[in-house]
C-alpha positions as CSV (number, residue, x, y, z in Angstrom):
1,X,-2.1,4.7,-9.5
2,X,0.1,3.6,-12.4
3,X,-2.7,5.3,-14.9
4,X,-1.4,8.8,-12.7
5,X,2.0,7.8,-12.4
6,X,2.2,7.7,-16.2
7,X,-0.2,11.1,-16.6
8,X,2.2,12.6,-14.6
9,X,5.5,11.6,-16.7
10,X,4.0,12.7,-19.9
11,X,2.6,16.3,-18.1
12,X,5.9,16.8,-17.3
13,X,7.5,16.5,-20.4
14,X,4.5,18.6,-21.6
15,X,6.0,21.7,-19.7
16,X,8.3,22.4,-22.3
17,X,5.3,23.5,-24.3
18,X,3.3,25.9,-21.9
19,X,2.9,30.0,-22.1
20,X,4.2,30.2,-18.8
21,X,7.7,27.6,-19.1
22,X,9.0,29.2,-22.4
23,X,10.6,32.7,-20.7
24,X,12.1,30.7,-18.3
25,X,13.7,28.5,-21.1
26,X,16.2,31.0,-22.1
27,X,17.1,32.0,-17.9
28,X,17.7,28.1,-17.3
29,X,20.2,28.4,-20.6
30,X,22.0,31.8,-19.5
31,X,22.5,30.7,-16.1
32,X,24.0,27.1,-17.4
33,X,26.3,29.2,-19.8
34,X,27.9,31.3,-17.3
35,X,28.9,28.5,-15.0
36,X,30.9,25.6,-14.7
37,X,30.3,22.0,-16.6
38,X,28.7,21.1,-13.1
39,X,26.5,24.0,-12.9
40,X,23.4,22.9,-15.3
41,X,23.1,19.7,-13.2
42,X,23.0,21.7,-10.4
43,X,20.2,24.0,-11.7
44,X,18.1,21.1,-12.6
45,X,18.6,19.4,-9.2
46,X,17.6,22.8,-7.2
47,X,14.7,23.2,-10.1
48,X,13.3,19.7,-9.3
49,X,13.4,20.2,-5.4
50,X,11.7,22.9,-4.9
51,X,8.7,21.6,-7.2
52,X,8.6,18.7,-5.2
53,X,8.6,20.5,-1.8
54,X,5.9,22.2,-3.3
55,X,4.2,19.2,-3.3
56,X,4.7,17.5,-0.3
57,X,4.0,20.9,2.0
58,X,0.6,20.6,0.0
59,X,-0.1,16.9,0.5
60,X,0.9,17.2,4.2
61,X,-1.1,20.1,4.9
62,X,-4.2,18.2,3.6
63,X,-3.8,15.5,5.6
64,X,-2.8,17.2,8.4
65,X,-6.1,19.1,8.4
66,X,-8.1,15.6,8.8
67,X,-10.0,15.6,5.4
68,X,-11.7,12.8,4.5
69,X,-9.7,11.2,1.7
70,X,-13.2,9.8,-0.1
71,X,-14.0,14.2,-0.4
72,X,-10.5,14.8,-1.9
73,X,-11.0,11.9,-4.3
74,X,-14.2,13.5,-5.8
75,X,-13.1,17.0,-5.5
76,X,-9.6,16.3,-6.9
77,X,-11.7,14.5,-10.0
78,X,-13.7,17.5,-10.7
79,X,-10.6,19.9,-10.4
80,X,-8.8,17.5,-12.7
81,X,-12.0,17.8,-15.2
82,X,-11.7,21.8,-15.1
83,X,-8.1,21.9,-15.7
84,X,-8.5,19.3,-18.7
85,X,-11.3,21.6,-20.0
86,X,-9.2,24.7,-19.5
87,X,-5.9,23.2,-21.9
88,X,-9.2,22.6,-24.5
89,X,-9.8,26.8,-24.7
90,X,-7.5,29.4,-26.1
91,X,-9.0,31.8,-24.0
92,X,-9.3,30.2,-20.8
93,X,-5.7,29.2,-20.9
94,X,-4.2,32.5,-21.7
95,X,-6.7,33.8,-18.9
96,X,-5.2,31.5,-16.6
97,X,-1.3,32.0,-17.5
98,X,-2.5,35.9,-17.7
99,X,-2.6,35.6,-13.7
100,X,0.4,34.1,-12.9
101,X,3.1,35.6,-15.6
102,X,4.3,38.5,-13.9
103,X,6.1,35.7,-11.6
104,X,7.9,34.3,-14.5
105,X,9.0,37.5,-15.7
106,X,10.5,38.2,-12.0
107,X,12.6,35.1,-12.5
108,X,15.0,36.5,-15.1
109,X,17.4,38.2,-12.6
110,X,18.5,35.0,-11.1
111,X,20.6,34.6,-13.9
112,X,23.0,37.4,-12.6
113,X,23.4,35.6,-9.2
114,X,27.2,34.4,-8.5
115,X,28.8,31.0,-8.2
116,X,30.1,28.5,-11.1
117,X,29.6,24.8,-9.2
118,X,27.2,22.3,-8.4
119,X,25.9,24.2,-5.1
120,X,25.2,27.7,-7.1
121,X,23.5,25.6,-9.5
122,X,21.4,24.0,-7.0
123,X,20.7,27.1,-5.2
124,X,19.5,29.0,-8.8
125,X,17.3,26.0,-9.6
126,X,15.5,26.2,-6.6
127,X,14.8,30.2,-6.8
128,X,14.0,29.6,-10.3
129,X,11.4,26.5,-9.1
130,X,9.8,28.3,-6.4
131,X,9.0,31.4,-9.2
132,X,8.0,29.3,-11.7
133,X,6.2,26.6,-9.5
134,X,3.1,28.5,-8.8
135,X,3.0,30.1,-12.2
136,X,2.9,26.5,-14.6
137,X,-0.6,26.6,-15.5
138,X,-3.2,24.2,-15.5
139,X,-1.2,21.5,-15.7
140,X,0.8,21.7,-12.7
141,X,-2.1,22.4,-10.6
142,X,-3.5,19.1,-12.3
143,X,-0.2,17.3,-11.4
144,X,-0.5,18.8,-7.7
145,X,-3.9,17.3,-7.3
146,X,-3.0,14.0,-8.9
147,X,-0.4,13.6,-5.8
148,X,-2.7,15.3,-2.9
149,X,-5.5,12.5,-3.8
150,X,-3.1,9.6,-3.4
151,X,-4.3,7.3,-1.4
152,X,-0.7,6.6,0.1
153,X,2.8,8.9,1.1
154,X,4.0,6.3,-1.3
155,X,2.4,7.1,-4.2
156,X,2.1,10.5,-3.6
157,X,6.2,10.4,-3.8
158,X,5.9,8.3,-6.8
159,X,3.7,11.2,-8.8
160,X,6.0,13.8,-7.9
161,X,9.4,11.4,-9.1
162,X,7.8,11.0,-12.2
163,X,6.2,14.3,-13.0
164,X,9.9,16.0,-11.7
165,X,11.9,13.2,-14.2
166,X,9.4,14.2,-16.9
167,X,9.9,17.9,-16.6
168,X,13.5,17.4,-15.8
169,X,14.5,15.5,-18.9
170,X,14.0,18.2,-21.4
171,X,15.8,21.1,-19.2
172,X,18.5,19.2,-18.4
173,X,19.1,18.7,-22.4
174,X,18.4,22.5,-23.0
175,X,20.9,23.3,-20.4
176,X,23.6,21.0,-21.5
177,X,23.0,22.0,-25.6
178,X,23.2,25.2,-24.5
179,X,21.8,28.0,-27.3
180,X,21.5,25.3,-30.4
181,X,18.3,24.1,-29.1
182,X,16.9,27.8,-28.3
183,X,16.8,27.7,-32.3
184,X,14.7,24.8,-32.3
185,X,12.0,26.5,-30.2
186,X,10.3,27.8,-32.8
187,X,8.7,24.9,-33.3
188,X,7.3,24.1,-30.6
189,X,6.0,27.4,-30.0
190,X,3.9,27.5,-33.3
191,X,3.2,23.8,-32.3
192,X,1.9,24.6,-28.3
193,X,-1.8,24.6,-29.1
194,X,-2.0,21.4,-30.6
195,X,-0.1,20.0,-27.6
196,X,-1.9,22.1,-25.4
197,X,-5.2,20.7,-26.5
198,X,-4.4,17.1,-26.3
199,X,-3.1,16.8,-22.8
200,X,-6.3,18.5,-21.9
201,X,-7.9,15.5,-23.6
202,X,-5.5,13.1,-22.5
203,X,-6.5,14.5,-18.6
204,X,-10.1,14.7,-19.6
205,X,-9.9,10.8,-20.7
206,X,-7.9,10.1,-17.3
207,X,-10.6,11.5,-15.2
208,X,-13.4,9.3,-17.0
209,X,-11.2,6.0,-16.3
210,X,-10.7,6.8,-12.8
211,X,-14.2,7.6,-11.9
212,X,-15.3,4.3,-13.4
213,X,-13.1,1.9,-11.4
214,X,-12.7,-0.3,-14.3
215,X,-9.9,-2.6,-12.8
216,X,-6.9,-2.5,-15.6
217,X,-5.7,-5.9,-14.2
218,X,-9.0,-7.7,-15.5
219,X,-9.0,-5.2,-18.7
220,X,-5.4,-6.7,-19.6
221,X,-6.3,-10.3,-18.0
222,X,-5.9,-12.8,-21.3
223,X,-9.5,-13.9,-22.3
224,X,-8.3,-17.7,-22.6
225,X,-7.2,-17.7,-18.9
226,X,-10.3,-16.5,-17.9
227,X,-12.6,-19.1,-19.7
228,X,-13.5,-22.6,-18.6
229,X,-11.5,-25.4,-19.8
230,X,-13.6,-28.8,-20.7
231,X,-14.1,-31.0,-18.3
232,X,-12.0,-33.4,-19.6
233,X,-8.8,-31.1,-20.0
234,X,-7.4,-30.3,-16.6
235,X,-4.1,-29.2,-17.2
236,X,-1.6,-27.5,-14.8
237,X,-3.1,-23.9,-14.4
238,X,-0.1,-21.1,-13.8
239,X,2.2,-23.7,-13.0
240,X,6.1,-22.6,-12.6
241,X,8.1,-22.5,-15.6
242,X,10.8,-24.9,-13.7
243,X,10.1,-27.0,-11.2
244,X,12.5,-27.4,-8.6
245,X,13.0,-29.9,-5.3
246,X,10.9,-28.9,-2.6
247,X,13.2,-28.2,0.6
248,X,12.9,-30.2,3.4
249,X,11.3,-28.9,6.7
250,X,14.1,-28.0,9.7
251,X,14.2,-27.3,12.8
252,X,10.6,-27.3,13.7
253,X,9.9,-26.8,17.5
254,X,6.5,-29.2,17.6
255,X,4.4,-31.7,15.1
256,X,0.5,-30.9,15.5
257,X,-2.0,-33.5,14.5
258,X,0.9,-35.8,13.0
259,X,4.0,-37.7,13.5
260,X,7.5,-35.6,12.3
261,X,6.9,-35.8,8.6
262,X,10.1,-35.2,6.1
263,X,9.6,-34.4,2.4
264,X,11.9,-37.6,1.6
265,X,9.1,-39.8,3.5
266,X,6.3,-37.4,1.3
267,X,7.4,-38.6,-1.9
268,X,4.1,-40.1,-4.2
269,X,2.0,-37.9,-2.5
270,X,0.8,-34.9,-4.0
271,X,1.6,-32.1,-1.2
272,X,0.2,-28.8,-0.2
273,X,2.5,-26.9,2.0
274,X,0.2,-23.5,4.0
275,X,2.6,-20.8,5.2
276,X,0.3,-19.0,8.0
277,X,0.3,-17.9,11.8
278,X,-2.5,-18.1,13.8
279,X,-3.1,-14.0,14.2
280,X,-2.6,-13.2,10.4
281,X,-6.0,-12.0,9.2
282,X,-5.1,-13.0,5.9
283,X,-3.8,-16.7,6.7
284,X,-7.3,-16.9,8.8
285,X,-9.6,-16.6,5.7
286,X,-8.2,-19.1,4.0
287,X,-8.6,-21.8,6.6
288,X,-12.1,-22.8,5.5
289,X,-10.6,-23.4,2.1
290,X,-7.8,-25.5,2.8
291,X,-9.4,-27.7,5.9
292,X,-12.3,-28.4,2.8
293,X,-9.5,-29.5,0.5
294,X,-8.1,-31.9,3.2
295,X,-11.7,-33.2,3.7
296,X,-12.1,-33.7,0.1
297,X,-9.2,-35.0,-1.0
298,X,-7.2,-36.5,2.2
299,X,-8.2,-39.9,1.0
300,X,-7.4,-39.5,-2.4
301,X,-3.6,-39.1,-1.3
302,X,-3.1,-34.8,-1.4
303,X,-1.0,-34.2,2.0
304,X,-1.4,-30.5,3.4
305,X,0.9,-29.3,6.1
306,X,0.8,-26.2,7.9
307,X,3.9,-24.6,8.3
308,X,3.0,-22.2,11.3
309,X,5.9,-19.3,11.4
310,X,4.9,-16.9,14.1
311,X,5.5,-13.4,13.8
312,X,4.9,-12.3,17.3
313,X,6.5,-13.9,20.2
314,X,3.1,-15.2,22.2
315,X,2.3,-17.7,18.8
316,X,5.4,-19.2,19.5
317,X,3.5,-20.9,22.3
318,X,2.1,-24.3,21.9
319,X,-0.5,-23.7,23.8
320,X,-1.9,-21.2,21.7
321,X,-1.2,-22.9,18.8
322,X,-3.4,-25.8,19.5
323,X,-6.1,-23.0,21.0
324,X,-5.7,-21.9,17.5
325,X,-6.0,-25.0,15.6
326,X,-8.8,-26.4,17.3
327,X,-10.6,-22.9,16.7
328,X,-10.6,-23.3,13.2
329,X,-11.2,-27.2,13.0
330,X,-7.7,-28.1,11.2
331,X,-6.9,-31.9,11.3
332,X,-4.1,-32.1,9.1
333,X,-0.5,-31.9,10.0
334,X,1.1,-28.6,12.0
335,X,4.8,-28.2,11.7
336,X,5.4,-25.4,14.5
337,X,8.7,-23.7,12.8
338,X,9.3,-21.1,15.3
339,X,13.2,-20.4,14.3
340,X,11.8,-19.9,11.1
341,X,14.2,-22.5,9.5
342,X,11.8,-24.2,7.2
343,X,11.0,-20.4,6.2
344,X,14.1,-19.9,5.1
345,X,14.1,-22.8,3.8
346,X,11.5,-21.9,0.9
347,X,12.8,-18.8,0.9
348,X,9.3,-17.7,1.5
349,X,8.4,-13.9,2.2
350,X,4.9,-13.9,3.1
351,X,1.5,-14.8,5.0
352,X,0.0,-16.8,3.9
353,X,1.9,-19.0,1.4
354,X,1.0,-22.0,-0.3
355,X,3.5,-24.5,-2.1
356,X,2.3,-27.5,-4.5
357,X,4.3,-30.4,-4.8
358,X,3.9,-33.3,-6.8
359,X,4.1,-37.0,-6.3
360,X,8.1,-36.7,-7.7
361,X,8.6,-34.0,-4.7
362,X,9.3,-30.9,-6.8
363,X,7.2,-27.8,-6.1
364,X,5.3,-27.0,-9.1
365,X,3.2,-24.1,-8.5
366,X,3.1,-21.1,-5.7
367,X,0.8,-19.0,-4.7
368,X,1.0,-16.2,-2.2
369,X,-2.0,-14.1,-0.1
370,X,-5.2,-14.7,-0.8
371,X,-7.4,-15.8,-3.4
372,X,-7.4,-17.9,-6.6
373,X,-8.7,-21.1,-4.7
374,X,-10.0,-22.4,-8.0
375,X,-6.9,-22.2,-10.0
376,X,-5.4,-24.2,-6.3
377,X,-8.1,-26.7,-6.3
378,X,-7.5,-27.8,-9.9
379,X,-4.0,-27.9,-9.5
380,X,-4.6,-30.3,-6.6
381,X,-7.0,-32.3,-8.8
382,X,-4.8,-32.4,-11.8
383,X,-1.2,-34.1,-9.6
384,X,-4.1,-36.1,-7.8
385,X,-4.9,-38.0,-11.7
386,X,-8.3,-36.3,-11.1
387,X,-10.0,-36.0,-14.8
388,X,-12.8,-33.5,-14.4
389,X,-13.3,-30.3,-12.2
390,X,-14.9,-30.1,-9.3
391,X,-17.7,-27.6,-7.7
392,X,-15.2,-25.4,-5.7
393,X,-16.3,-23.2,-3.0
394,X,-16.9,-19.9,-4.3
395,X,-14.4,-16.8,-2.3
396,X,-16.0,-14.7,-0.9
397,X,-15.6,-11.0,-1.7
398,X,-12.1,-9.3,-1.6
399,X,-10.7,-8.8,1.2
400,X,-9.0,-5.7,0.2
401,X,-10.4,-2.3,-1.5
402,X,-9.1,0.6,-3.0
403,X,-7.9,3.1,-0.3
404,X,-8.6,0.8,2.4
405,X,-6.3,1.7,5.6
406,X,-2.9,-1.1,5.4
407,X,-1.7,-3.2,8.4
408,X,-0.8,-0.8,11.4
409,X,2.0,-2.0,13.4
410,X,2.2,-0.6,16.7
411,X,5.5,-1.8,18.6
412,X,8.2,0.9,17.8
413,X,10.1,-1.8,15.5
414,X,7.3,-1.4,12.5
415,X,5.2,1.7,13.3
416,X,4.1,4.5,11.5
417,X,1.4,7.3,11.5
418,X,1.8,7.5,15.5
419,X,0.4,11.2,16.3
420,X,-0.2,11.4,19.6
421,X,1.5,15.0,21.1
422,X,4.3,13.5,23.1
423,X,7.5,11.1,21.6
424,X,7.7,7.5,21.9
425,X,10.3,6.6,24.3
426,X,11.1,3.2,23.3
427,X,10.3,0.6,26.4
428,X,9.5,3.0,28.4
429,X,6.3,3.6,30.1
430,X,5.4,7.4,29.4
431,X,2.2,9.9,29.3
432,X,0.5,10.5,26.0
433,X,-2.5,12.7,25.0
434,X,-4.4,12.5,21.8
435,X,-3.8,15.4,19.3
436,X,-6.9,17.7,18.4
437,X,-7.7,15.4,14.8
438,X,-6.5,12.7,13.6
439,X,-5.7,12.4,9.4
440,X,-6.9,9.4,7.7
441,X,-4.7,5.7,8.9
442,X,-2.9,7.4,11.7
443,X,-3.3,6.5,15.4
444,X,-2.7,8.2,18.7
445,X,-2.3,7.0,21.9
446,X,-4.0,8.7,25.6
447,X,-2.8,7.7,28.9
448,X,0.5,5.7,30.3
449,X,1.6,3.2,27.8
450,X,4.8,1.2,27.0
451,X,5.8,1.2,23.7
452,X,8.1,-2.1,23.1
453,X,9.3,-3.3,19.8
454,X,6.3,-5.2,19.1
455,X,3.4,-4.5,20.9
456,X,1.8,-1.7,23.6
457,X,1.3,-2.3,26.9
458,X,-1.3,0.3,29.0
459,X,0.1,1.3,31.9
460,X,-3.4,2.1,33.8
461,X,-7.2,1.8,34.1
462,X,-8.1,3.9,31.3
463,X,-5.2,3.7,28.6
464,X,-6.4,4.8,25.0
465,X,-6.1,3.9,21.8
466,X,-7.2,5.5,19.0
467,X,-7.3,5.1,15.0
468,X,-8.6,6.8,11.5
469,X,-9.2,4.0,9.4
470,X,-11.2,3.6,6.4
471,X,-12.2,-0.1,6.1
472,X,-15.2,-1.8,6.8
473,X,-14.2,-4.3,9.2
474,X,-11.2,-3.6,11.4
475,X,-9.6,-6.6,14.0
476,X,-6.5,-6.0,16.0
477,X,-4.2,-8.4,18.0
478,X,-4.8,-8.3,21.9
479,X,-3.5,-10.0,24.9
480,X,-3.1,-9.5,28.5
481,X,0.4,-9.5,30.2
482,X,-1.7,-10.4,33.5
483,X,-2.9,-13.7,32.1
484,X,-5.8,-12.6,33.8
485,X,-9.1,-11.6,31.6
486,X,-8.9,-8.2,30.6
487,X,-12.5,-6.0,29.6
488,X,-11.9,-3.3,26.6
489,X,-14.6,-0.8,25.7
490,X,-14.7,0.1,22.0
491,X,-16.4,3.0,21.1
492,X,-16.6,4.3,17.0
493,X,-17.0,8.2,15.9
494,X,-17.0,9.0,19.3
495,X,-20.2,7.1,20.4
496,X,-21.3,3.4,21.8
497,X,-20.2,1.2,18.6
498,X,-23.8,-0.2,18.3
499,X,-25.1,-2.0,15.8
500,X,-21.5,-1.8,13.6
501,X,-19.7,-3.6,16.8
502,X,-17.8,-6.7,15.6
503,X,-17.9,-10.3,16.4
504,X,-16.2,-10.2,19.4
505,X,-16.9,-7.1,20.7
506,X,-21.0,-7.5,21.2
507,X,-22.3,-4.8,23.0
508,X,-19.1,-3.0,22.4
509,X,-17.2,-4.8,25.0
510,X,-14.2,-7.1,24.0
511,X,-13.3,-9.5,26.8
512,X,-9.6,-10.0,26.0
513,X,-8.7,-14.0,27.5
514,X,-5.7,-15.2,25.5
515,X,-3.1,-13.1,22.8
516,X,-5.0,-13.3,19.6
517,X,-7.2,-11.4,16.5
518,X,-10.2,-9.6,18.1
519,X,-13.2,-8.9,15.3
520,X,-13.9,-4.9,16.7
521,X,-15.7,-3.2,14.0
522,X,-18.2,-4.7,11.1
523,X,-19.7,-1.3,9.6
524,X,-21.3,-3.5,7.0
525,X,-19.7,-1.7,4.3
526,X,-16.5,-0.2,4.0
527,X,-16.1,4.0,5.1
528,X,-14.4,6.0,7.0
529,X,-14.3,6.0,10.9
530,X,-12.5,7.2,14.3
531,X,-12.2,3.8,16.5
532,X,-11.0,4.0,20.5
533,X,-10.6,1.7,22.2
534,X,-10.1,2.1,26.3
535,X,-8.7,-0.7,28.5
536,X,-10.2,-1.5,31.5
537,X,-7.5,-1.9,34.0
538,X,-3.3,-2.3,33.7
539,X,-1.7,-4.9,31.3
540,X,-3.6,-4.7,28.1
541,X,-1.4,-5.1,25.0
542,X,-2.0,-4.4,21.5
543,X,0.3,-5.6,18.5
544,X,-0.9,-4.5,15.1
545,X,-4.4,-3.5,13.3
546,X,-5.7,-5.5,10.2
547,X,-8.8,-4.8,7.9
548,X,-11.2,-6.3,5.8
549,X,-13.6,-5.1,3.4
């Protein structure tokens, strides 16, 4: 994304340049002149707009026509390749700009229009963006398929901010130099082939690092952190550059597995403090990791307490803590911090978190989500006196992939996507039908449902859910408001889910006994698929959709 986001800057600055931008030039400059000092900002503004509505009518339409986001990806690649190939050829480019500059040309009576403010400006812009819009040349169509094959509205809007800043900068100085810079044109007009030629290259090189999924994070990664250190050199691996007191723990409803502990009564231990809750997908996988640490190195005086901080009401219950907890094996200490005090405390942000403090109590190294469990384990080695490494357990593969569908809230406080026909009314029970198609991550919902802040409750035998996801497994949070055992049928691309059912839902039947994460999918590898899910009577509810790769 940030490889586009840049692309597009630079493409955008590279408009000043093209066949088709330079008779606008001097209709940007006369209608400037004739205004007020406001007016060129104004222009710019309504110039900018209307490019970027462009945009976002064509990234909605193509989602709202269902395509598969892994087809846009390769098309947009190939279009991207033709358009880099074009700005390479004289003749292709003047072929190109040949069928569009008769709408350039149409532009130049704008100038004439009325009004010396802000607004007029504004107003001009706009007209003078919607003619020249479809008529920029290969490079705004490259620009306009850099932001459809986003994988994200989010960095869809990021492409068109930057490519509008870009292309922005260099009117906004020709409208405020007024006709000193027209002088200066020359220039760049004898110079527009050259430039021409290399953003074709420059788009041509893009297209080759983006179909190899090189990962620019391991290209830039420092070759020293990456290599072993000797045996006999553990030293404090990304360790923070000051250390600070590690807050006390407050407030915390329950102790599980332990006495009250206090970081006061910690001190000469070397502690590891796990942020988590119980239905976090991501706090789950690292479990096996930190219950081995406390097997491995309990004895050797390393402390790890689980700070559980729930995020939905029904882990605020013992009960189902300790379900949890003896799920998952955990015999160290369970602070259950359900005001979130010790939370705020750390100031911590996310799930799951993990704090190491050393024997003097101050936290010297964080890290938060999953992963780097070696760079953890020889921190804990290196506070325990430890001299050498140890074999770690090896992580499994990432948990995350490129354009995989993101958390799905469903309560009306955090969702987005919803597309059923009808409107949520919030905590209400209501009718909803599912929509023709569904566009890649949104969900719909079929039947009578209650939509409350943080979860959906079916209403009747035969509620619906479904979802466009792009993952390949996919869990969601269930419970039953009954406290009675509730039977959910889970069916994928519109058949039985088969072999690609998940853990808990063999045959493709989920029985749903207590409010946690149900395993519904395992495709085996990660693609795209429609998932429904249909309860079996009243009383159902479903909180939020999580994904593994």
């Amino acid at each position: 994304m940030f490889i586009d986001i840049g692309l597009a800057f630079l493409e955008g600055l590279a408009l000043i340049v093209s066949p088709c931008i330079l008779p606008v030039l001097p209709l940007v400059l006369a209608a400037s002149v004739e205004g007020g000092k406001s007016r060129p900002y104004g222009i710019i503004i309504g110039f900018v707009l209307a490019f970027s509505a462009f945009a976002l009518v064509s990234r909605q339409i193509v989602q709202a026509l269902g395509i598969d986001l892994d087809i846009i990806k390769d098309v947009s690649l190939v279009l991207l390749a033709l358009f880099g190939l074009v700005l390479l050829s004289s003749k292709l480019s003047e072929k190109f700009s040949a069928l569009t500059q008769g709408a350039a040309n149409y532009g130049n009576n704008l100038a004439s229009r009325g009004g010396e403010g802000l607004l007029s400006g504004v107003m001009i812009g706009a007209l003078i963006g919607l003619v020249w819009t479809p008529c920029a040349g290969p490079i705004l169509a490259a620009v306009l398929v850099q932001v459809i094959r986003q994988e994200t509205d989010f960095a869809g809007n990021l492409l068109i901010v930057s490519f509008a800043i870009g292309t922005g900068i260099p009117m906004l100085i020709i409208a405020l130099t007024g006709r000193k810079i027209m002088g200066k044109l020359g220039f760049l007009t004898r110079h527009a082939e050259a430039v021409r030629r290399g953003f074709g290259v420059l788009i041509l090189l893009s297209v080759a690092y983006i179909a190899s999924g090189v990962d620019v994070e391991t290209l830039l990664t420092p070759r020293a952190q990456t290599q072993q250190q000797p045996a006999s050199e553990l030293v404090l691996q990304d360790g923070l550059d000051k250390p600070y007191p590690a807050p006390e723990f407050a407030d915390i409803e329950s102790w599980i597995n332990s006495q009250p502990l206090t970081m006061r009564g910690l001190k000469g231990k070397v502690v590891l403090i796990d942020f988590w809750t119980y239905s976090c997908i991501n706090c789950v996988r690292t479990l096996p990791y930190i219950t081995e640490w406390d097997r491995k190195y309990r004895d050797q005086g390393l402390v790890i307490v689980g700070v559980h901080s729930p995020e939905f009401e029904f882990e605020k219950k013992l009960d189902n803590v300790k379900a949890a907890i003896a799920q998952h094996g955990i015999r160290y200490p369970v602070a259950q911090d359900n005001r979130l005090s010790t939370w705020v405390n750390f100031d911590n942000l996310y799930w799951p978190a993990h704090y190491l403090i050393d024997r003097d109590g101050k936290v010297v190294y964080t890290h938060f989500g999953e992963g780097k469990y070696a760079v953890t384990e020889n921190n804990i080695r290196y506070l325990l006196g430890l001299n050498s490494k140890a074999e770690v357990t090896q992580a499994k593969a990432p948990a995350f992939m490129p354009g995989q569908t993101p958390e799905t809230y469903l309560g009306h406080d955090r969702a987005e996507n919803f597309a059923s026909l009808e409107k949520v009314i919030p905590d209400a029970e209501s009718d909803f039908h599912f929509p023709a198609s569904l566009a890649q991550n949104a969900w719909a919902l079929n039947g009578k449902w209650k939509v409350e802040a943080e979860r959906i409750v079916a209403g009747e035998k035969g509620a619906a859910l479904r979802l466009a996801f792009k993952a390949r497994k996919v869990f969601l949070v269930l419970g039953t408001s009954s406290g009675k055992p509730e039977h959910v049928t889970v069916r994928l691309n519109g058949e039985a889910v088969g072999p690609d059912a998940g853990k808990d839902a063999p045959g493709g039947v989920v029985r749903v006994e207590r409010n946690t994460l149900y395993e519904l999918i395992d495709q085996k590898t990660p693609k795209n698929g429609l998932l429904e899910i249909q309860s079996d009577s009243p009383g159902l509810e479903a909180y939020a959709f999580t994904f593994g790769s």
